[in-house]
C-alpha positions as a Python dict, from the first residue, in 0.01 Angstrom:
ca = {
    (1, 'X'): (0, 0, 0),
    (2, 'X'): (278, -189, 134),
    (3, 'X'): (45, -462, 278),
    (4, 'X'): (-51, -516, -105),
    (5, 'X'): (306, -500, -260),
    (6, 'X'): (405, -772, 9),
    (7, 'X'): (71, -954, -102),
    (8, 'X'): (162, -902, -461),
    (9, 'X'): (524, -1013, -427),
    (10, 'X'): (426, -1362, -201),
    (11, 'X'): (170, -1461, -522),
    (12, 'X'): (460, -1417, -743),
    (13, 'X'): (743, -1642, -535),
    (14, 'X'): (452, -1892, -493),
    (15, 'X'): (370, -1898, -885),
    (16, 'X'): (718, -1927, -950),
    (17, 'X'): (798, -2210, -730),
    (18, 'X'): (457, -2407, -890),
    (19, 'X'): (590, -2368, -1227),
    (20, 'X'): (933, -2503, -1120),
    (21, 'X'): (805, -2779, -947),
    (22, 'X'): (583, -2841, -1247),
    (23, 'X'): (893, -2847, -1488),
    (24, 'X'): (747, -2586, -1647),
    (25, 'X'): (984, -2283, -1837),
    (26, 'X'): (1051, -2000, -1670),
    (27, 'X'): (867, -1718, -1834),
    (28, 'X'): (1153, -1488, -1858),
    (29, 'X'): (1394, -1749, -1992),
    (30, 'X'): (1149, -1818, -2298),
    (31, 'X'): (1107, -1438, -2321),
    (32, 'X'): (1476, -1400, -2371),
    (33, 'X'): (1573, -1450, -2706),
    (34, 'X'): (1914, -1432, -2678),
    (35, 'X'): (1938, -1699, -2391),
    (36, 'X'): (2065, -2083, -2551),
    (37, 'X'): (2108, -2259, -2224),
    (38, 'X'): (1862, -2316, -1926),
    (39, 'X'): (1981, -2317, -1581),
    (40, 'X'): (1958, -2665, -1405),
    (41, 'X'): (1635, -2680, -1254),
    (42, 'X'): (1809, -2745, -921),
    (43, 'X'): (2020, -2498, -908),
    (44, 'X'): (1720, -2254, -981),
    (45, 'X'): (1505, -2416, -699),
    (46, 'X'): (1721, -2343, -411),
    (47, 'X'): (1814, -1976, -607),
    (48, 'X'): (1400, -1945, -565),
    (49, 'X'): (1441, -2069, -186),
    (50, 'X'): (1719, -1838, -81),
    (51, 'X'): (1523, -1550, -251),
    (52, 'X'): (1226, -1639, -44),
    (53, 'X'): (1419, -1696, 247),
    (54, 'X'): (1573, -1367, 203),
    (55, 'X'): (1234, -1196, 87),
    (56, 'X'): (1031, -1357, 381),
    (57, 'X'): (1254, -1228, 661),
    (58, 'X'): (1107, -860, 617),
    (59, 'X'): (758, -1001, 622),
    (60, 'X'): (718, -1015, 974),
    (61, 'X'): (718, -673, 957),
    (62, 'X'): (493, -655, 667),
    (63, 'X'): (296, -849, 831),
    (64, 'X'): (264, -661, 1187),
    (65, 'X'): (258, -333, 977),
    (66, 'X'): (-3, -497, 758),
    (67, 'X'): (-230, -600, 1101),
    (68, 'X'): (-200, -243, 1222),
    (69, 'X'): (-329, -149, 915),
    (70, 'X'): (-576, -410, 894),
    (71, 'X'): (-698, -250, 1239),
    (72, 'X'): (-709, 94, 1125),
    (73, 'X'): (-932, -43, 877),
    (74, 'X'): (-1154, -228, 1081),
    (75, 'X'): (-1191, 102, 1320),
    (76, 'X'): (-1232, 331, 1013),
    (77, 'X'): (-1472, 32, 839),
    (78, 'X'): (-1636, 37, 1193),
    (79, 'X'): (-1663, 416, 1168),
    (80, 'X'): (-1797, 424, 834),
    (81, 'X'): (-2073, 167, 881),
    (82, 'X'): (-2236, 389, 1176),
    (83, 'X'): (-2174, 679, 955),
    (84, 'X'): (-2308, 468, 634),
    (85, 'X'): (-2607, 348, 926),
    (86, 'X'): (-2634, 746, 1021),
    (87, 'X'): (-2633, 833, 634),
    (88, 'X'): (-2892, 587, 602),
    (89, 'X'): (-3160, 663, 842),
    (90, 'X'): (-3099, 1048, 712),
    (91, 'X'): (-3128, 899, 325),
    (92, 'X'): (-3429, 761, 469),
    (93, 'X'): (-3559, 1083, 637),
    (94, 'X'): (-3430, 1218, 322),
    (95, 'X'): (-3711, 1004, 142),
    (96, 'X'): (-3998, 1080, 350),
    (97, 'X'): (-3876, 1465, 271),
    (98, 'X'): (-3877, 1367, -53),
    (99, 'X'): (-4191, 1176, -36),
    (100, 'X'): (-4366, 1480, 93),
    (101, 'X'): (-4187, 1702, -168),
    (102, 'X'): (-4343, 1501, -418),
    (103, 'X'): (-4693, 1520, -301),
    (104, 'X'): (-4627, 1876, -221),
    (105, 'X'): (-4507, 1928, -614),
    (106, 'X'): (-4773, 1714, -729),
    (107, 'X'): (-5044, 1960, -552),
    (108, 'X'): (-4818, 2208, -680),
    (109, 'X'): (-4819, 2075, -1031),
    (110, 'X'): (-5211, 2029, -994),
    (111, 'X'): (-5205, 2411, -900),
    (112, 'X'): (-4970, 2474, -1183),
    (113, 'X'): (-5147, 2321, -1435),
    (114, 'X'): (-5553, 2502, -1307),
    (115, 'X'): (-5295, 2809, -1310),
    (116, 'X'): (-5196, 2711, -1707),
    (117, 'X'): (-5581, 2662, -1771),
    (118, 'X'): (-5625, 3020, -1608),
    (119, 'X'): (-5343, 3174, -1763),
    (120, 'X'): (-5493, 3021, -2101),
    (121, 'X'): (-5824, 3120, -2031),
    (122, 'X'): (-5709, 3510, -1963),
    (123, 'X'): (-5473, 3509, -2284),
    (124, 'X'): (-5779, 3421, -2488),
    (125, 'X'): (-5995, 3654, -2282),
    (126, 'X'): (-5669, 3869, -2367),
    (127, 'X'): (-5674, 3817, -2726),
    (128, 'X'): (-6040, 3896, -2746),
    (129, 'X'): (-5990, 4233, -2623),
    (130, 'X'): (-5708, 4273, -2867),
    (131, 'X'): (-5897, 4199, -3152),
    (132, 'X'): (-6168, 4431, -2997),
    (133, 'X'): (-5933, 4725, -2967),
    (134, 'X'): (-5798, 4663, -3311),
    (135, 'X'): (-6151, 4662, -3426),
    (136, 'X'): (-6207, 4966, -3216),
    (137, 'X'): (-5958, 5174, -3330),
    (138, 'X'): (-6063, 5098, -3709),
    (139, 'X'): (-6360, 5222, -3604),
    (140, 'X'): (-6194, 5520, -3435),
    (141, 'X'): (-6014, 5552, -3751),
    (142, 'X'): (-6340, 5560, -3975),
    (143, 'X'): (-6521, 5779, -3692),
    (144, 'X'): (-6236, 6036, -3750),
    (145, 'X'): (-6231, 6029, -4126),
    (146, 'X'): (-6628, 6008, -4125),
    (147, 'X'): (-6601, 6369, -3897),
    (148, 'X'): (-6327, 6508, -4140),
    (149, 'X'): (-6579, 6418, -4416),
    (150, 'X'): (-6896, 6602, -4192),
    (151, 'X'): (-6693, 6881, -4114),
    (152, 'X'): (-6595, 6888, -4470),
    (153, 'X'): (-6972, 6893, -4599),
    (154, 'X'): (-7062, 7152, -4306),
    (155, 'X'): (-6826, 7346, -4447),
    (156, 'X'): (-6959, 7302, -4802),
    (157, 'X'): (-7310, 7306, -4664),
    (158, 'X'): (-7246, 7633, -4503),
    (159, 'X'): (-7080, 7776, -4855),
    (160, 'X'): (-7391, 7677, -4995),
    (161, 'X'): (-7605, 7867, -4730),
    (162, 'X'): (-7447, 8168, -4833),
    (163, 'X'): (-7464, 8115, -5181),
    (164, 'X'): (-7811, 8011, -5136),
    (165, 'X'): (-7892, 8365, -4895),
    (166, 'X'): (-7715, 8570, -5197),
    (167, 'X'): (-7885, 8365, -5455),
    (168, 'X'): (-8224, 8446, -5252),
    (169, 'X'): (-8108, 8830, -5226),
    (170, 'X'): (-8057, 8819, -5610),
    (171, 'X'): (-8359, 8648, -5683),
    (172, 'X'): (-8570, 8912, -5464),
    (173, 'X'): (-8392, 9191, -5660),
    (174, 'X'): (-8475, 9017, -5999),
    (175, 'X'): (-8838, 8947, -5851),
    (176, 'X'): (-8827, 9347, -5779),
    (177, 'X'): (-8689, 9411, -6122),
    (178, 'X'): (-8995, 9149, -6282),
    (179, 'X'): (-9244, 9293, -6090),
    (180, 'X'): (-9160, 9634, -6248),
    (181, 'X'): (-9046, 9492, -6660),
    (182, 'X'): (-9385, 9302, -6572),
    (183, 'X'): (-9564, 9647, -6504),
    (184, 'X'): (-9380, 9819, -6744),
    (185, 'X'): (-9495, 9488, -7020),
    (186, 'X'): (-9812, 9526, -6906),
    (187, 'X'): (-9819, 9959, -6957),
    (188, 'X'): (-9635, 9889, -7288),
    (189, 'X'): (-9932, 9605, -7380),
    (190, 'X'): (-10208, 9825, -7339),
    (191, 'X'): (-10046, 10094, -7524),
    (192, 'X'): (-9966, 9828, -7792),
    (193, 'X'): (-10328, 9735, -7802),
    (194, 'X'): (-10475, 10105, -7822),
    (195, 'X'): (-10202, 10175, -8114),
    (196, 'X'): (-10300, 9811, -8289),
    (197, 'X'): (-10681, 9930, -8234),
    (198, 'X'): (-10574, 10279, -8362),
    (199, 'X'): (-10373, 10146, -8671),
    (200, 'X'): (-10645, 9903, -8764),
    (201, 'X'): (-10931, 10193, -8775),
    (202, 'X'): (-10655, 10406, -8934),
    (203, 'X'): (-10630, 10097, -9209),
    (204, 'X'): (-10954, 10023, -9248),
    (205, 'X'): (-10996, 10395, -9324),
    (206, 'X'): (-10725, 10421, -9566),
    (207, 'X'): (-10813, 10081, -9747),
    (208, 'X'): (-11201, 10264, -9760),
    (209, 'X'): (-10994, 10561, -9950),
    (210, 'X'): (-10816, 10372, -10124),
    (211, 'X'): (-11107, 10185, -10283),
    (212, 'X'): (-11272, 10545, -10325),
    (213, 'X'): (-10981, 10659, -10506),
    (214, 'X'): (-10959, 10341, -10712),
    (215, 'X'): (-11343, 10375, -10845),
    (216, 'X'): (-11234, 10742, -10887),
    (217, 'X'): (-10965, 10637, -11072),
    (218, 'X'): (-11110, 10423, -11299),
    (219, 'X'): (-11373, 10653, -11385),
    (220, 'X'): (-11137, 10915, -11470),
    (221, 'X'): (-10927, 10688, -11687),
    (222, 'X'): (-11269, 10593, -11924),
    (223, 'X'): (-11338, 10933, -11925),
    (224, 'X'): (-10964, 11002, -12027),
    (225, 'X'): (-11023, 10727, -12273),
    (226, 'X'): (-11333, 10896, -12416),
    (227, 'X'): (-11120, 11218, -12462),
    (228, 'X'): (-10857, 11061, -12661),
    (229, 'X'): (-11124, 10889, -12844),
    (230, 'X'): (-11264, 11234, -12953),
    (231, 'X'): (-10949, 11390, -12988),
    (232, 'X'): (-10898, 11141, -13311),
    (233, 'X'): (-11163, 11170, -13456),
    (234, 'X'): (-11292, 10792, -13390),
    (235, 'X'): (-11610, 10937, -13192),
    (236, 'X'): (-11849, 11163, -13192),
    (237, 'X'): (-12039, 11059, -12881),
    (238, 'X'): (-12039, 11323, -12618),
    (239, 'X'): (-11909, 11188, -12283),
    (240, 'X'): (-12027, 11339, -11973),
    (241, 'X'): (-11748, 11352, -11702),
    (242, 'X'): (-11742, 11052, -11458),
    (243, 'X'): (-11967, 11115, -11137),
    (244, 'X'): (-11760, 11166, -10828),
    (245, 'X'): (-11809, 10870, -10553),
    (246, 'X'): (-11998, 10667, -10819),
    (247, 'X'): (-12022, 10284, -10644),
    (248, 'X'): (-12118, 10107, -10965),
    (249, 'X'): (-11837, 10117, -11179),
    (250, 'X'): (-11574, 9807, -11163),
    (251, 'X'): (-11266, 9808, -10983),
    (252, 'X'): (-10971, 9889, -11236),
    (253, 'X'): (-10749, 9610, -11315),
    (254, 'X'): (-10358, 9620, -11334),
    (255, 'X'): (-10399, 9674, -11782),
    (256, 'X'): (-10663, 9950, -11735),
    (257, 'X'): (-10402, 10126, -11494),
    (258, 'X'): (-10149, 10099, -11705),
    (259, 'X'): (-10347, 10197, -12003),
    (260, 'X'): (-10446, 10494, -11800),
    (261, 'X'): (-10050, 10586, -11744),
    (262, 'X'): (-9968, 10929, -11870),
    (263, 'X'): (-9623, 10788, -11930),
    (264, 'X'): (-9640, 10537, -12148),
    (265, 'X'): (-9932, 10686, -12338),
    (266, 'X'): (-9890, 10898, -12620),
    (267, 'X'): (-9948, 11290, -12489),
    (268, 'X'): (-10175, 11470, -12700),
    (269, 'X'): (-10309, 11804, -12698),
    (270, 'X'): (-10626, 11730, -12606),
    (271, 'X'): (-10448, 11519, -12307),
    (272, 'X'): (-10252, 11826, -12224),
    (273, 'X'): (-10553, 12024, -12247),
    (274, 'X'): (-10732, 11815, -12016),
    (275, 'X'): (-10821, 11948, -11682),
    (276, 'X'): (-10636, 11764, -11346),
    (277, 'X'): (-10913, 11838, -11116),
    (278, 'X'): (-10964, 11479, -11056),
    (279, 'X'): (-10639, 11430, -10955),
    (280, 'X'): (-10526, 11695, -10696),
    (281, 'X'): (-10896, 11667, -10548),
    (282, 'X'): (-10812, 11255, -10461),
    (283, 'X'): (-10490, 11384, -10327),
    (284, 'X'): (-10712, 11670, -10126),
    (285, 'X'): (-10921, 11389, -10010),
    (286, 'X'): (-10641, 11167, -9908),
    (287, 'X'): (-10484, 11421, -9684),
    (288, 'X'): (-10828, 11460, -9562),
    (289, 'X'): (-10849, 11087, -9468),
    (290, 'X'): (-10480, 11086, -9318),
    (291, 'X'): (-10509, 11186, -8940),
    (292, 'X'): (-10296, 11461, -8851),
    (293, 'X'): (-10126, 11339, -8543),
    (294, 'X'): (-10059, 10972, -8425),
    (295, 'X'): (-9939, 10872, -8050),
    (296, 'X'): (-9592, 10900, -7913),
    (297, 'X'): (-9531, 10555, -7913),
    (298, 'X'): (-9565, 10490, -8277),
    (299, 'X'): (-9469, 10802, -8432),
    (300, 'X'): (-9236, 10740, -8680),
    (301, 'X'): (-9301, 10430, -8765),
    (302, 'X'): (-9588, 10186, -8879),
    (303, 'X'): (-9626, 10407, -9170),
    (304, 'X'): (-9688, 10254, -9525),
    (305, 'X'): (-9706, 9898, -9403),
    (306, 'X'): (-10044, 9832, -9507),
    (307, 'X'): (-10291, 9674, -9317),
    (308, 'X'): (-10187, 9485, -8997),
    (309, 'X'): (-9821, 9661, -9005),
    (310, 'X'): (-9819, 9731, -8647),
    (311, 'X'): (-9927, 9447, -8517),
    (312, 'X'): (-9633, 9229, -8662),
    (313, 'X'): (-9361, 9484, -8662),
    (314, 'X'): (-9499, 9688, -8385),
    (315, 'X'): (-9287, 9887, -8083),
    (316, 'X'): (-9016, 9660, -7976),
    (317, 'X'): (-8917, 9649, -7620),
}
C-alpha cells in the first residue's frame, strides 16, 4: 500500500511540474473562487522543487521498502503459479473426472430414461388394473345386490311353497268335500229323476181325471140344463140322465161352465131338488186317482203345480 501511495504521490509532483512548465493554471488556483492574484510562476516552481526535494528524500525508503515488497511478491507470485500449475493439472484431472462423470450420467440418463419408459409402462399396466378393480368391485357391488335380490325371491319362493303345500292341502280337502257334494248330487239326481218320473205319471194321471171329470161335467151341466128346462115349463121332452164315462160329448168351454155355476144361476126348486150324486161321486173318484203317499223327498211340496211342477221348481239343494 505504501509502494502505491509513493507511486500515486510521484505522478502527481510530475503532473504538476508539466503543467507549470506548460504555463498552464494551477488547478486549485482556478478552483478557488475567492483567489484574485496568481503566484509568480517562479516563485511556484522552486515552491514545487523544494516540495519534491523534501518529498523525494523519504523515497529511498519507499523505494527499498517497495523492492522488499516487490520480492515478496515475486516469491508469493512464484508460489502461486506452481500452485495455479498444481491447480491446473488437478482442474485438468478434474476434467477427465468430469469427463467420465458425464459419460457415466449419460449411461445413467440412458438408464434413467428405459427406467421412465418402464415406470410408464407399469403406471399404465397400473392404471389398467385400477380400472379393472373399479370395474370389479361394480360388479361385486351388483353380485351382492343381485344375491340380496335371490335371497329375497328364495325367501318369497319359499312363502310361496308353503302357500302352495296349504293351498294343495286345501284343495285335497275341497277335492274330498267334491267327491262327496258330487256323490251326494249324484244320490240327490237320481232321486230327482224317480220323483220327476213319479210326478209326471202322477200328472198324466190327474190330467186323464181331470178330462174324465170335465166330460162328466159337462154332461151333468146339459142334463142340469134339461132340468131347468122342464122345471119352466119350456119342455116336455124327457131327458135321460147323462151316461157316466161317456167319450163323445165335447169338452165344456169356459161359458158352458159358467152357465153351469150354481152361483150365479137362479136356484130353483127343481135345482134344489136335484140329486148331487154326480158331484160327490167325481170327488170319490178323484180321491181315488190321488195316490195316498208320495216319497220323502217331495212331500210337501210339488203339489198343485200342474204338469211339469217338479221338474222346474223341484228339491233344491
Amino acid at each position: 500500500m505504501l509502494f502505491v501511495g509513493a507511486i500515486l504521490l510521484i505522478s502527481y509532483f510530475k503532473k504538476c511540474l508539466d503543467r507549470l512548465n506548460r504555463g498552464l493554471p494551477d488547478p486549485e488556483a482556478v478552483e478557488d473562487p475567492q483567489r484574485k492574484e496568481e503566484p509568480d510562476r517562479e516563485d511556484q516552481k522552486r515552491t514545487l522543487e523544494d516540495q519534491a526535494q523534501f518529498a523525494l528524500v523519504p523515497m529511498d525508503g519507499l523505494v527499498r521498502a517497495s523492492s522488499c515488497r516487490n520480492q515478496e511478491l515475486r516469491d508469493e507470485r512464484h508460489e502461486f503459479s506452481v500452485k495455479l500449475a498444481e491447480a491446473r493439472r488437478s482442474m485438468a484431472d478434474q476434467k477427465n473426472v468430469i469427463s467420465e462423470q458425464k459419460g457415466i450420467n449419460a449411461e445413467r440418463d440412458s438408464t434413467i430414461k428405459e427406467q421412465g419408459g418402464i415406470i410408464a409402462e407399469k403406471d399404465s399396466k397400473i392404471n389398467g388394473q385400477q380400472d379393472a378393480l373399479a370395474r370389479l368391485t361394480e360388479m361385486l357391488e351388483i353380485l351382492r345386490q343381485k344375491e340380496e335380490e335371490m335371497k329375497e325371491k328364495e325367501s318369497i319362493i319359499a312363502r310361496l311353497m308353503e302357500e302352495k303345500q296349504a293351498a294343495t292341502e286345501k284343495a285335497s280337502a275341497l277335492s274330498d268335500t267334491r267327491d262327496r257334494l258330487t256323490t251326494q248330487l249324484e244320490e240327490k239326481m237320481q232321486e230327482l229323476r224317480k220323483a220327476t218320473y213319479f210326478d209326471k205319471d202322477l200328472s198324466r194321471r190327474r190330467e186323464e181325471q181331470l178330462t174324465k171329470q170335465n166330460k162328466r161335467l159337462h154332461n151333468c151341466t146339459l142334463h142340469i140344463k134339461d132340468l131347468k128346462a122342464q122345471v119352466q115349463g119350456l119342455g116336455h121332452v124327457p131327458v135321460s140322465p147323462p151316461a157316466v164315462g161317456d167319450g163323445t160329448a165335447p169338452t165344456p168351454s169356459s161359458s158352458t161352465v159358467e152357465e153351469a155355476d150354481p152361483v150365479a144361476s137362479p136356484v130353483t126348486p127343481s135345482a134344489v131338488a136335484s140329486p148331487t150324486g154326480p158331484q160327490s161321486m167325481m170327488q170319490s173318484r178323484w180321491a181315488e186317482a190321488t195316490p195316498p203317499t208320495q216319497p220323502a223327498a217331495f212331500r210337501g211340496k210339488g203339489q198343485g203345480r200342474g204338469r211339469g211342477g217338479c221338474v222346474r221348481g223341484g228339491r233344491r239343494p
